[in-house]
N, CA, C and O atoms as a MOPAC input file, in Angstrom:
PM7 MOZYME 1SCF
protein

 N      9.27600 1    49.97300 1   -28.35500 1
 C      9.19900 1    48.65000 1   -27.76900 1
 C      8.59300 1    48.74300 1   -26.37700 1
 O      8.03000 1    49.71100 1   -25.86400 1
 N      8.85500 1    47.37500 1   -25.80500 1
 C      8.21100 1    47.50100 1   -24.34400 1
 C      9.12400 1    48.11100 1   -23.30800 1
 O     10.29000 1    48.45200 1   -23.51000 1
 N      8.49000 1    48.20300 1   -22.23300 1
 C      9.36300 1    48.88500 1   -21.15700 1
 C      9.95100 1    48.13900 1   -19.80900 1
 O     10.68900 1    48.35500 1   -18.84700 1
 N      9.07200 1    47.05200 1   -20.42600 1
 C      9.77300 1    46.20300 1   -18.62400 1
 C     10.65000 1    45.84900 1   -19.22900 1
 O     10.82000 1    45.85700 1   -20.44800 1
 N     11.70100 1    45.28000 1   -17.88000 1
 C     13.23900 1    44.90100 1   -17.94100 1
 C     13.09800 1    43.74100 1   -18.69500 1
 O     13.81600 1    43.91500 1   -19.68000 1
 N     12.34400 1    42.20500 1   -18.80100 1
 C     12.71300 1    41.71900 1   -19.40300 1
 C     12.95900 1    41.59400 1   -20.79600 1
 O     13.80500 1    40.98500 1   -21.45100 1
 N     11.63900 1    42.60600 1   -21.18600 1
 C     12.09600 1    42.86500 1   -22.76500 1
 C     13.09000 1    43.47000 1   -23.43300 1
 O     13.44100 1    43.12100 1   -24.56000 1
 N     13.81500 1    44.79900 1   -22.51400 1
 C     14.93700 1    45.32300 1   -22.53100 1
 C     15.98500 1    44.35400 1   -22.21300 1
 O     16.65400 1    44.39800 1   -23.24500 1
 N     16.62300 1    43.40700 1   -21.35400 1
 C     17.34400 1    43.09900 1   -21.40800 1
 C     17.38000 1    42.16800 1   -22.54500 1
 O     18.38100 1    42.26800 1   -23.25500 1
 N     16.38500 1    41.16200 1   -22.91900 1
 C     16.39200 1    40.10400 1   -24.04400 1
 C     16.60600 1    41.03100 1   -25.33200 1
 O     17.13900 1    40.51600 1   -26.31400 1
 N     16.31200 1    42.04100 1   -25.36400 1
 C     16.92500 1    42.64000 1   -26.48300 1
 C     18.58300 1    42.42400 1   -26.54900 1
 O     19.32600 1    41.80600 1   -27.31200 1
 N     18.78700 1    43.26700 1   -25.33200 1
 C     20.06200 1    43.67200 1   -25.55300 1
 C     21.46700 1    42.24200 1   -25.75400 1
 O     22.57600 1    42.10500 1   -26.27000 1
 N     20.39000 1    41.39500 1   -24.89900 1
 C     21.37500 1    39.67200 1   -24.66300 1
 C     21.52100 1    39.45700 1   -26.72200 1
 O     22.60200 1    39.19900 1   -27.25100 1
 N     20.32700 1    39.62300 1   -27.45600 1
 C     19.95200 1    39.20200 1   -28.33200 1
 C     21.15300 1    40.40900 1   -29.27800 1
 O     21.23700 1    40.14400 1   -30.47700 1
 N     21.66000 1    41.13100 1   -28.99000 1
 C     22.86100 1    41.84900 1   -29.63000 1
 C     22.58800 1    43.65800 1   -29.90400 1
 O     23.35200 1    44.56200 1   -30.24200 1
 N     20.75700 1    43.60200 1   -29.48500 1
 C     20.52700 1    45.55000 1   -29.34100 1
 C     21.78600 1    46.12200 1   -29.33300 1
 O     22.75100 1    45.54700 1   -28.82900 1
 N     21.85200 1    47.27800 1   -29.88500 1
 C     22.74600 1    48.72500 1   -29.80300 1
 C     21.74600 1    50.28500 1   -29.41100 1
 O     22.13900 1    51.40900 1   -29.09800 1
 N     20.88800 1    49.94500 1   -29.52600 1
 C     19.65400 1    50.75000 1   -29.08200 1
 C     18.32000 1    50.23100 1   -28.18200 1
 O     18.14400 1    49.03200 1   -27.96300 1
 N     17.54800 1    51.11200 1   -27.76500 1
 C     16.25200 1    50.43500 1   -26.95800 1
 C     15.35300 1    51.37700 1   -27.13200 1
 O     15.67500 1    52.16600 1   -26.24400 1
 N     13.99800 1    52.06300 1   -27.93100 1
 C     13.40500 1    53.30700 1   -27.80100 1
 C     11.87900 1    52.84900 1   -27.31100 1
 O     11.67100 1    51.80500 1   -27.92900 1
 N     11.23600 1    53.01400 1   -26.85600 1
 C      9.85000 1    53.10400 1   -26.35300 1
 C      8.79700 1    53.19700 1   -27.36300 1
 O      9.19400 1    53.85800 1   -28.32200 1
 N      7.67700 1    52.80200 1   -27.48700 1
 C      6.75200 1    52.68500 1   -28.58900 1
 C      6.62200 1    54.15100 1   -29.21900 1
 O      6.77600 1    54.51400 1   -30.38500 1
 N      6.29100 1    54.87200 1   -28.07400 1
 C      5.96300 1    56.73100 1   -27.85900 1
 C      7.30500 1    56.79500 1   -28.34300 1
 O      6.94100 1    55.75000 1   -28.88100 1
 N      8.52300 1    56.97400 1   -28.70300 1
 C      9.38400 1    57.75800 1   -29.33700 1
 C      8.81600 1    58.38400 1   -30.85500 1
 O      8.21000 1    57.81100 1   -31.76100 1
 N      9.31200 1    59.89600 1   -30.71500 1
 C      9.00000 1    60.75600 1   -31.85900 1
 C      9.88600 1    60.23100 1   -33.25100 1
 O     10.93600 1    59.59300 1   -33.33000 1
 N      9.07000 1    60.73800 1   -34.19500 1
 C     10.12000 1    60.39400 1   -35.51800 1
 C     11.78600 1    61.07600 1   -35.18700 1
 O     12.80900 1    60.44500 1   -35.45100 1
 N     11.78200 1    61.96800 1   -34.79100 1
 C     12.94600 1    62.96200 1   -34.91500 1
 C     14.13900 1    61.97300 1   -34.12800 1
 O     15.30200 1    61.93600 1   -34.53000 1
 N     13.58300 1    61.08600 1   -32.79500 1
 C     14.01800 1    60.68200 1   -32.07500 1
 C     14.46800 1    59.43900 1   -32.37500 1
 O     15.54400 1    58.96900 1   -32.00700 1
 N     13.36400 1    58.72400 1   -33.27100 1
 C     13.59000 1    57.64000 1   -33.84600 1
 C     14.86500 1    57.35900 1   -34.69800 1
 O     15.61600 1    56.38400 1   -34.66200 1
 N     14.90800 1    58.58800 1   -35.54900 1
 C     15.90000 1    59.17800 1   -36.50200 1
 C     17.28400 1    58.94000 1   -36.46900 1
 O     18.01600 1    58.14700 1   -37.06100 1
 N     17.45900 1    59.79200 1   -35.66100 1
 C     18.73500 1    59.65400 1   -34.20200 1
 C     19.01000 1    58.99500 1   -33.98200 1
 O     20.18600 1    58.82000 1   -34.29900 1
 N     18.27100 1    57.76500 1   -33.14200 1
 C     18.69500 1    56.76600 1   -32.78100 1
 C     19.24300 1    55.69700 1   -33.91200 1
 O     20.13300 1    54.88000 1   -33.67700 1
 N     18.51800 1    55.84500 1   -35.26600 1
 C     19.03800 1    54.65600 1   -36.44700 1
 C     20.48600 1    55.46700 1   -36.92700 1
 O     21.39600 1    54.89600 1   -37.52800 1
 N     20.49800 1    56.55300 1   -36.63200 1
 C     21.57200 1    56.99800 1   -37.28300 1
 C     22.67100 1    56.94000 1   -36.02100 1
 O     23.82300 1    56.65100 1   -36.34100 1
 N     22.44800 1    57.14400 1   -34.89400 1
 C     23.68600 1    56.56000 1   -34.05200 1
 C     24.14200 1    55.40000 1   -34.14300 1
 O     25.35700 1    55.27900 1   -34.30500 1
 N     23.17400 1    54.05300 1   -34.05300 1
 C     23.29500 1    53.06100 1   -34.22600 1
 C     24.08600 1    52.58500 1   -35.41500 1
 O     25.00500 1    51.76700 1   -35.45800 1
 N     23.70200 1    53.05800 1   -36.05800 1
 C     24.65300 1    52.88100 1   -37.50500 1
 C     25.66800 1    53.28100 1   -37.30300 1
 O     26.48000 1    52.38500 1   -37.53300 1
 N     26.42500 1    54.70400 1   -36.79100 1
 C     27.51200 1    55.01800 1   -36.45200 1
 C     28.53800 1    54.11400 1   -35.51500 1
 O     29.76500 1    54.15500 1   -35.42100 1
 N     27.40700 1    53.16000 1   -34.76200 1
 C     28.35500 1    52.67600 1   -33.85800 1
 C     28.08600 1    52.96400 1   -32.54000 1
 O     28.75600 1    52.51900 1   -31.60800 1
 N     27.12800 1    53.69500 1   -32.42100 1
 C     26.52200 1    54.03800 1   -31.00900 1
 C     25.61900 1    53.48000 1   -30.37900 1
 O     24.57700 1    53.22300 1   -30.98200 1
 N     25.75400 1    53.14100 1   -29.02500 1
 C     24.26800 1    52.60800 1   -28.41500 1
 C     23.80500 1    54.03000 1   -28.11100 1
 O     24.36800 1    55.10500 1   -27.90800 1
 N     22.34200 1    53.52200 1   -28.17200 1
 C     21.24700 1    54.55500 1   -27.79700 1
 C     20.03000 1    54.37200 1   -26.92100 1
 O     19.14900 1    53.80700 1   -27.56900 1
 N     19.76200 1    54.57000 1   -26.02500 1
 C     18.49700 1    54.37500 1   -25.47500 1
 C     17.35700 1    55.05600 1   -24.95400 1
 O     17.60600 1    55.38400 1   -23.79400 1
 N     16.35500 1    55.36700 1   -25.26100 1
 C     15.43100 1    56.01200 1   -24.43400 1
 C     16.06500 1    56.45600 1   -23.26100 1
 O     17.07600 1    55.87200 1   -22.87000 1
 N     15.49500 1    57.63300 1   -22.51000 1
 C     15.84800 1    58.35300 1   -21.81400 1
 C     15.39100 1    57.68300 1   -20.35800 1
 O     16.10700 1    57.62800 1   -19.35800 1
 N     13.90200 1    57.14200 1   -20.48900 1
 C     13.72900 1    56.48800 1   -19.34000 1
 C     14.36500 1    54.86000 1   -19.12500 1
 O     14.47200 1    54.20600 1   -18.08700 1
 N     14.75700 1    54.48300 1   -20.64000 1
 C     15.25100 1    53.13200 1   -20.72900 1
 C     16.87200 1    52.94300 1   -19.93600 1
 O     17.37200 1    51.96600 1   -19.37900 1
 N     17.39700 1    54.34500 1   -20.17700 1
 C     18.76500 1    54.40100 1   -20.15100 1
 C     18.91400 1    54.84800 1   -18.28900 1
 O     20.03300 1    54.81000 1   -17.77700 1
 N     17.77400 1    55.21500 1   -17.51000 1
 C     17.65800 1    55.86600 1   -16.08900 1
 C     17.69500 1    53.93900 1   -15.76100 1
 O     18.62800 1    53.41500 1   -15.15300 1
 N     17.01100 1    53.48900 1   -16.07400 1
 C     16.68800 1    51.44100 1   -15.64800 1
 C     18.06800 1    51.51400 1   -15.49700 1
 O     18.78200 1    51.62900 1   -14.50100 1
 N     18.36200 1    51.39800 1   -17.00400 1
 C     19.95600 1    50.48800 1   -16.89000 1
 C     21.12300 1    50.89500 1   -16.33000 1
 O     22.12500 1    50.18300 1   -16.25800 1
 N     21.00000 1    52.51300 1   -15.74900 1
 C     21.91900 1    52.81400 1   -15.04200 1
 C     21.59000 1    52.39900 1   -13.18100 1
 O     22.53400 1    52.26700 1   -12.40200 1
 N     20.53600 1    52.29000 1   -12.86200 1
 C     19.93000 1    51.90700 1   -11.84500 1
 C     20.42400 1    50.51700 1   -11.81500 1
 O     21.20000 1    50.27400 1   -10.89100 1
 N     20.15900 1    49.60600 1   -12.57900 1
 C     20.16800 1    48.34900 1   -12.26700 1
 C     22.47500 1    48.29700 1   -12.02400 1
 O     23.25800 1    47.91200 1   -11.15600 1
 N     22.54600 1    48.78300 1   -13.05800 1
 C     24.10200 1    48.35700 1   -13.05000 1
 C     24.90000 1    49.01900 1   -11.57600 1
 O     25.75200 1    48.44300 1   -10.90100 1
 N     24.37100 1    50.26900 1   -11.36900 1
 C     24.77300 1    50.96400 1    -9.99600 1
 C     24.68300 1    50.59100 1    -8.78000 1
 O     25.36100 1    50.93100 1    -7.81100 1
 N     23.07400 1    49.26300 1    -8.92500 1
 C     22.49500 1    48.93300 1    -7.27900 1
 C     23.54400 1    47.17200 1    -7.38100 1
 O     23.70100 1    46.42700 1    -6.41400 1
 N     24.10400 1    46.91300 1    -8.82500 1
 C     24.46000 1    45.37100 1    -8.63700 1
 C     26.02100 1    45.67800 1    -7.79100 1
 O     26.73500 1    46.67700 1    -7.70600 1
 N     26.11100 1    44.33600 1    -7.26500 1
 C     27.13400 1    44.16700 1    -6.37300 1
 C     28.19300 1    43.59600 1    -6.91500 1
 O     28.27700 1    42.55600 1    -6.26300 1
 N     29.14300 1    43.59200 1    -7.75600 1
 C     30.13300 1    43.04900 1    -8.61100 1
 C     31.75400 1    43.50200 1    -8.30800 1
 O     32.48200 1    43.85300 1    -9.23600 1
 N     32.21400 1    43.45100 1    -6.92400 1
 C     32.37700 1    43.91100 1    -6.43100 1
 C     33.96200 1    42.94000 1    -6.63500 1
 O     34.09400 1    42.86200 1    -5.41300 1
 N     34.97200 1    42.32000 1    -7.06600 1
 C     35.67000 1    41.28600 1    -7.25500 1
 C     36.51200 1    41.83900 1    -6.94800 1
 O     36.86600 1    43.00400 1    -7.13000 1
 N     37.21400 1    40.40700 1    -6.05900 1
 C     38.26400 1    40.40800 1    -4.83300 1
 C     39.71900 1    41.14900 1    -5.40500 1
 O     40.27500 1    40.40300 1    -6.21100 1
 N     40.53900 1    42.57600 1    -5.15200 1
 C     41.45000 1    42.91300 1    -5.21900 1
 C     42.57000 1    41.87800 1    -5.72600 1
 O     43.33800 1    41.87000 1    -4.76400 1
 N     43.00700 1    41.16100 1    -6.50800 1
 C     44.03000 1    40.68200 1    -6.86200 1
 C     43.52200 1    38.90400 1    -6.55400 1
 O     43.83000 1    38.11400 1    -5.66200 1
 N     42.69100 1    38.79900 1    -7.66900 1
 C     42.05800 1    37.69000 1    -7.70300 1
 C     42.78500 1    36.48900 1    -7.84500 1
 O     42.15200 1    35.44000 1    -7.72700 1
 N     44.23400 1    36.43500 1    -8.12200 1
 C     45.28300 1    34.89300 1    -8.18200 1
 C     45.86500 1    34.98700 1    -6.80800 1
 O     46.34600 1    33.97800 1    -6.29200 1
 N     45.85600 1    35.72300 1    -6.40600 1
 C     46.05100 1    35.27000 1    -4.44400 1
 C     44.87600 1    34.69000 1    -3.55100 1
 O     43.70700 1    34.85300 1    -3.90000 1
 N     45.10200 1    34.23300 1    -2.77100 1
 C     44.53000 1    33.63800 1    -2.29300 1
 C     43.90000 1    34.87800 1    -1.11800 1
 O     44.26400 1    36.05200 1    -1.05300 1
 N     42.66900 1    34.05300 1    -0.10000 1
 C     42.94700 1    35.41500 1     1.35900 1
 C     43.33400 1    35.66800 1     1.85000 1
 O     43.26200 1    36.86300 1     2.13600 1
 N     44.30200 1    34.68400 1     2.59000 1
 C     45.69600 1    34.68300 1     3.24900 1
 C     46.84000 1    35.44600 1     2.69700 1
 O     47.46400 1    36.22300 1     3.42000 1
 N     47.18100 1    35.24200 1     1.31200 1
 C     47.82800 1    36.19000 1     0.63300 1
 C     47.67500 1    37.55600 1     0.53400 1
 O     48.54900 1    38.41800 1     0.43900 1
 N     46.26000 1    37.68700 1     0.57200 1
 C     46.17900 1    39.00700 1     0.48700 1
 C     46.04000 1    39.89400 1     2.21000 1
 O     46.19800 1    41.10000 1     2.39600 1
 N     45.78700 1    39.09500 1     3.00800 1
 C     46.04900 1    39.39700 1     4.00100 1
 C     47.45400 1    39.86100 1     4.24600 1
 O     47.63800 1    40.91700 1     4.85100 1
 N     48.38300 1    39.18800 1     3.84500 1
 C     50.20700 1    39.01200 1     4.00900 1
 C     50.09900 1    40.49000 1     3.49100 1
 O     50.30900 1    41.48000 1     4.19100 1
 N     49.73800 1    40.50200 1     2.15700 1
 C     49.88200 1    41.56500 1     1.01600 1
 C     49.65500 1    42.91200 1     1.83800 1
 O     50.36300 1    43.91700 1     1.91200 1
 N     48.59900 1    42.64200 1     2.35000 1
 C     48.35700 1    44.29900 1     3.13600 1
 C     49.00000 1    44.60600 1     3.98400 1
 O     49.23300 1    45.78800 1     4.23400 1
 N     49.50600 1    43.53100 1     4.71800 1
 C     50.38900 1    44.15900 1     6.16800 1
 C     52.14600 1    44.64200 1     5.15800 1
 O     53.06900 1    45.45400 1     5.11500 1
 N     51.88500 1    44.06600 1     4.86700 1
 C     53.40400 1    44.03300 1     3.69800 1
 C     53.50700 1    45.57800 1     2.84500 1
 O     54.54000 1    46.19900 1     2.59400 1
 N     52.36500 1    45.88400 1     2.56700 1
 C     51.80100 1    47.21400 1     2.11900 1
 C     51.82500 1    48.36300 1     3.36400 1
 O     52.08200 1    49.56200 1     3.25200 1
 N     51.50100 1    47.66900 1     4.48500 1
 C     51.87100 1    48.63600 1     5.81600 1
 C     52.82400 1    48.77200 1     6.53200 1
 O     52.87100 1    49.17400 1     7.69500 1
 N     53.81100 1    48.35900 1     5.69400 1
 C     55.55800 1    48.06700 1     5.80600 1
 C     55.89500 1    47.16200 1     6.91600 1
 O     57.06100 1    47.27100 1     7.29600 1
 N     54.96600 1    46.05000 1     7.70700 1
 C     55.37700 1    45.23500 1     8.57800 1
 C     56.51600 1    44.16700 1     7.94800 1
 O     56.65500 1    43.75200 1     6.79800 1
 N     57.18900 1    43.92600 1     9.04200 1
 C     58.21100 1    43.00500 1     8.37900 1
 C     57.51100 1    41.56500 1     8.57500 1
 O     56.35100 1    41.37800 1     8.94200 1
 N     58.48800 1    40.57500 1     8.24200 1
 C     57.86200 1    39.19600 1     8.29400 1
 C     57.29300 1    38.69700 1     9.69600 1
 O     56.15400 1    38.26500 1     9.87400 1
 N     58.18700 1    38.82100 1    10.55900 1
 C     57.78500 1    38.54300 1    12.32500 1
 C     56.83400 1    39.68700 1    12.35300 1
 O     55.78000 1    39.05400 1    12.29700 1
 N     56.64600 1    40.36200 1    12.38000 1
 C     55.53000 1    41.27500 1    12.73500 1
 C     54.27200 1    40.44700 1    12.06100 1
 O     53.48500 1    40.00700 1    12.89800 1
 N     54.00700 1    40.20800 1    10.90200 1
 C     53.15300 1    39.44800 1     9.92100 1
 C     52.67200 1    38.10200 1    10.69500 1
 O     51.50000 1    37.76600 1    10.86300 1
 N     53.90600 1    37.36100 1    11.15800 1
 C     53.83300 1    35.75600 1    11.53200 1
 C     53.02900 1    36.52000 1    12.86100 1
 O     51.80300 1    36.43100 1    12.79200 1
 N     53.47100 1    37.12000 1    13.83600 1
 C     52.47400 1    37.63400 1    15.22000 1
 C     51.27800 1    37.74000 1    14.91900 1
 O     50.31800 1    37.12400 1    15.38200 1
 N     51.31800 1    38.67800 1    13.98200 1
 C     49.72900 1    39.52500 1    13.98300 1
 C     48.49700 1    38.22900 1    13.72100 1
 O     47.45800 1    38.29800 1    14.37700 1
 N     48.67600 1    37.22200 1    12.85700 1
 C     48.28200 1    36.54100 1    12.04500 1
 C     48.31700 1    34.82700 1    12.47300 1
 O     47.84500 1    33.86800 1    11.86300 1
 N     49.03500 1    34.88000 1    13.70000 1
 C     49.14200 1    33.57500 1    14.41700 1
 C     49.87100 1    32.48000 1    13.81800 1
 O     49.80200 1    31.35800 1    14.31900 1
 N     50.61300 1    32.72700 1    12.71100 1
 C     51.20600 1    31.63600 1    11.78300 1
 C     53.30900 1    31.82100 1    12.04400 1
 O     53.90000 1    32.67300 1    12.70700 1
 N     53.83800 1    30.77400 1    11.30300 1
 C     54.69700 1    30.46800 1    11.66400 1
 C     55.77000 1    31.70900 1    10.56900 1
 O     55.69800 1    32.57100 1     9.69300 1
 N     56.23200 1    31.33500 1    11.01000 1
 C     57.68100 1    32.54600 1    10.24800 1
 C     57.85200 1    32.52700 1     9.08900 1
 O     58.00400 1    33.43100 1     8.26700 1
 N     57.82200 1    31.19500 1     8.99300 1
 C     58.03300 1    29.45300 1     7.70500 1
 C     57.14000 1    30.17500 1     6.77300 1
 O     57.45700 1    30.71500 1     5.71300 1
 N     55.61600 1    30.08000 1     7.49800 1
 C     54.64500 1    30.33700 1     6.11300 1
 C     54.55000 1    31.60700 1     5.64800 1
 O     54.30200 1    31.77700 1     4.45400 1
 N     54.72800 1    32.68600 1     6.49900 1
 C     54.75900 1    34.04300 1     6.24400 1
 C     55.66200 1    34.03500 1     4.99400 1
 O     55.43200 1    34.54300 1     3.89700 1
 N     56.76100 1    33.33000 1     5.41700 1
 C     58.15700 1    33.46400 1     3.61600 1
 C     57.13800 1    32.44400 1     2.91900 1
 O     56.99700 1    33.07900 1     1.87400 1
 N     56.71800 1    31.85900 1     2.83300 1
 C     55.86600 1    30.99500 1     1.76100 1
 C     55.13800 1    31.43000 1     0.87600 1
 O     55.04000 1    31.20700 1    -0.33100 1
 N     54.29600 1    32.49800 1     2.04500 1
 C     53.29100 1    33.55000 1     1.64900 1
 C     53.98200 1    34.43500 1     0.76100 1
 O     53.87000 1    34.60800 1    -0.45300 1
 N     54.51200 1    34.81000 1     1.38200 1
 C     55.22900 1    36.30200 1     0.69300 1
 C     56.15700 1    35.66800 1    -0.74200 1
 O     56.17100 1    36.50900 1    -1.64100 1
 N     56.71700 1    34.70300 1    -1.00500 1
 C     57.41800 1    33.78400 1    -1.87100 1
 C     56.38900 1    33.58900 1    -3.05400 1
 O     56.60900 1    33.84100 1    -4.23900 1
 N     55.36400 1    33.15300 1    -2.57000 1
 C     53.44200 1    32.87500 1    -3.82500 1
 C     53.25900 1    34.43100 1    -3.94700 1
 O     53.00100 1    34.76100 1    -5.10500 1
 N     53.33100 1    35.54300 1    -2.99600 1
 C     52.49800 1    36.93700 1    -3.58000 1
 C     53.79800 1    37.35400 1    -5.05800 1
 O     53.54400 1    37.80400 1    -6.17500 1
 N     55.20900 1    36.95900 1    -4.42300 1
 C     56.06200 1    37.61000 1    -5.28700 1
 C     55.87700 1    37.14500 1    -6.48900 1
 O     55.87100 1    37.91100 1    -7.45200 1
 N     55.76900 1    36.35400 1    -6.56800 1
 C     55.38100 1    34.79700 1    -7.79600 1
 C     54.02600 1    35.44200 1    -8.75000 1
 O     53.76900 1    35.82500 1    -9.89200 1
 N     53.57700 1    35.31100 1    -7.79600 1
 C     51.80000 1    35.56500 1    -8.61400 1
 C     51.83200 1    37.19600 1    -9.05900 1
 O     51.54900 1    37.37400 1   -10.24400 1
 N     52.05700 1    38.09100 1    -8.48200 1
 C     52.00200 1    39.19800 1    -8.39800 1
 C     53.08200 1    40.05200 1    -9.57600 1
 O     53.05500 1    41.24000 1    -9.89600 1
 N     54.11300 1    38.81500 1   -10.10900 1
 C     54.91600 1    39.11200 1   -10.95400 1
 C     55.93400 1    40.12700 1   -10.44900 1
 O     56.71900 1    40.51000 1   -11.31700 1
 N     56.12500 1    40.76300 1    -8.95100 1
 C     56.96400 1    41.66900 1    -8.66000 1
 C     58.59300 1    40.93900 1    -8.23100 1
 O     58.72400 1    39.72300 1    -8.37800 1
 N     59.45900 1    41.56000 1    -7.84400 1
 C     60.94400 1    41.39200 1    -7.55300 1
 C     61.04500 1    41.31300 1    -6.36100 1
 O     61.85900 1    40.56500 1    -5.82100 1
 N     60.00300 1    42.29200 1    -5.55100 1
 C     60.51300 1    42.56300 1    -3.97700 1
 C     59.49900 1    42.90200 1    -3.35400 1
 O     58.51200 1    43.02500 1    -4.08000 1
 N     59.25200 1    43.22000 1    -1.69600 1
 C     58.61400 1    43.50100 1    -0.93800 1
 C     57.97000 1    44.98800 1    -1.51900 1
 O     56.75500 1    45.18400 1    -1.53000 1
 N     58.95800 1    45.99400 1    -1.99600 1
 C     58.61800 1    47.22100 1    -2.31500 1
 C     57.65900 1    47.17000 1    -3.61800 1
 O     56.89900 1    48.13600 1    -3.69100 1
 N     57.55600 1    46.24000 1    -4.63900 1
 C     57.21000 1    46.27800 1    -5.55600 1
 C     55.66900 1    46.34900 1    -5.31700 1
 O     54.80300 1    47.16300 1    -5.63700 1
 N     55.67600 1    44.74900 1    -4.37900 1
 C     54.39400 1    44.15000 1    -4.02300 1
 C     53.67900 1    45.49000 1    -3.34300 1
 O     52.60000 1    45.83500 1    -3.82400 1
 N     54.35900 1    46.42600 1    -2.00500 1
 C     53.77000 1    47.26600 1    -1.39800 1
 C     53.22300 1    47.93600 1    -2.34200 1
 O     51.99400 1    47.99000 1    -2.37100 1
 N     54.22800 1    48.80200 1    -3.63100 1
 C     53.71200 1    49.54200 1    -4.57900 1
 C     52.32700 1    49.50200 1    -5.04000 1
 O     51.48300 1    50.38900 1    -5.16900 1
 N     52.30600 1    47.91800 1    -5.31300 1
 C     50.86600 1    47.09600 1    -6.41400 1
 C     49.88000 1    47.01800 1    -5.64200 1
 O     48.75900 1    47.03200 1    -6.15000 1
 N     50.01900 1    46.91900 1    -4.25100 1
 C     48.83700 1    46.66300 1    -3.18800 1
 C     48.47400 1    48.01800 1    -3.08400 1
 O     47.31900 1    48.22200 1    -3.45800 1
 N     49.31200 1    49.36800 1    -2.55700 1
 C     48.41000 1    50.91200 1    -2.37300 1
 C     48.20400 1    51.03100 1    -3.98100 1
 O     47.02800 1    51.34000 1    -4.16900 1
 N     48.70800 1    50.93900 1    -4.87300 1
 C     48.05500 1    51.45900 1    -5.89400 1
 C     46.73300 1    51.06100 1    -6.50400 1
 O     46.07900 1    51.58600 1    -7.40600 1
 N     46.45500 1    49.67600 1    -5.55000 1
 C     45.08000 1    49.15400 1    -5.57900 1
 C     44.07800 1    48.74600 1    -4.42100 1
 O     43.11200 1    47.98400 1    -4.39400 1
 N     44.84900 1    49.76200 1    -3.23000 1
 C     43.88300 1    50.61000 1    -1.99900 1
 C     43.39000 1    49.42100 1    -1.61800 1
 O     42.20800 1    49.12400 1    -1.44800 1
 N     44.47900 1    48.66000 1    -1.47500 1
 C     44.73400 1    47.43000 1    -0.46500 1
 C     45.61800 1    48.01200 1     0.72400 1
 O     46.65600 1    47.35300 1     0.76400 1
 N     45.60600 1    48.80000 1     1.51200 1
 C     46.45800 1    49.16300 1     2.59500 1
 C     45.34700 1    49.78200 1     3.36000 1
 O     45.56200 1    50.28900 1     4.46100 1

């Protein structure tokens, strides 16, 4: 097939499990129908250098604990750095009130029991 991206990707949108280049050898060709059949994607060697390029340079980068809010997750990290609530309400310019509000929605959303839980869920996802 062709080699620019758009023909490669409209393949693949279109349901491809493989991608080989016009120049692929029989032997290669081979291979590839018989992976494919197995269940394997396959791609040219220079096809497969693109698509690791393109997926490596994209930025998909989604926010650590996406049902909190930023504020929450702000709370979340200091909470993760074992600050207590007044320490939190200082750092952060907010009232005492909302800090328990905050921390009340992370426990909620976050499905945990306690401060320790939440700390747990935040370093184990290098939010601290």
């Amino acid at each position: 097939m062709f080699e620019d991206d758009d023909s490669v990707f409209a393949a693949m949108r279109a349901g491809a499990r493989g991608y080989l280049l016009k120049g692929a050898r029989k032997a290669e060709t081979l291979r590839a129908i018989r992976a494919v059949a197995s269940g394997e994607a396959i791609f040219s060697p220079a096809i497969a250098r693109r698509l690791m390029g393109f997926f490596t340079t994209m930025n998909v980068t989604a926010p650590l604990f996406p049902e909190l809010t930023e504020r929450e997750r702000e709370v979340l990290a200091l909470i993760a750095q074992g600050r207590g609530n007044l320490e939190i309400a200082g750092e952060l310019y907010i009232s005492l009130k909302t800090v328990r509000n905050h921390v009340s929605n992370i426990f909620s959303k976050l499905q945990v029991a306690d401060r320790a839980q939440a700390a747990l869920r935040a370093r184990e996802a290098g939010l601290s």
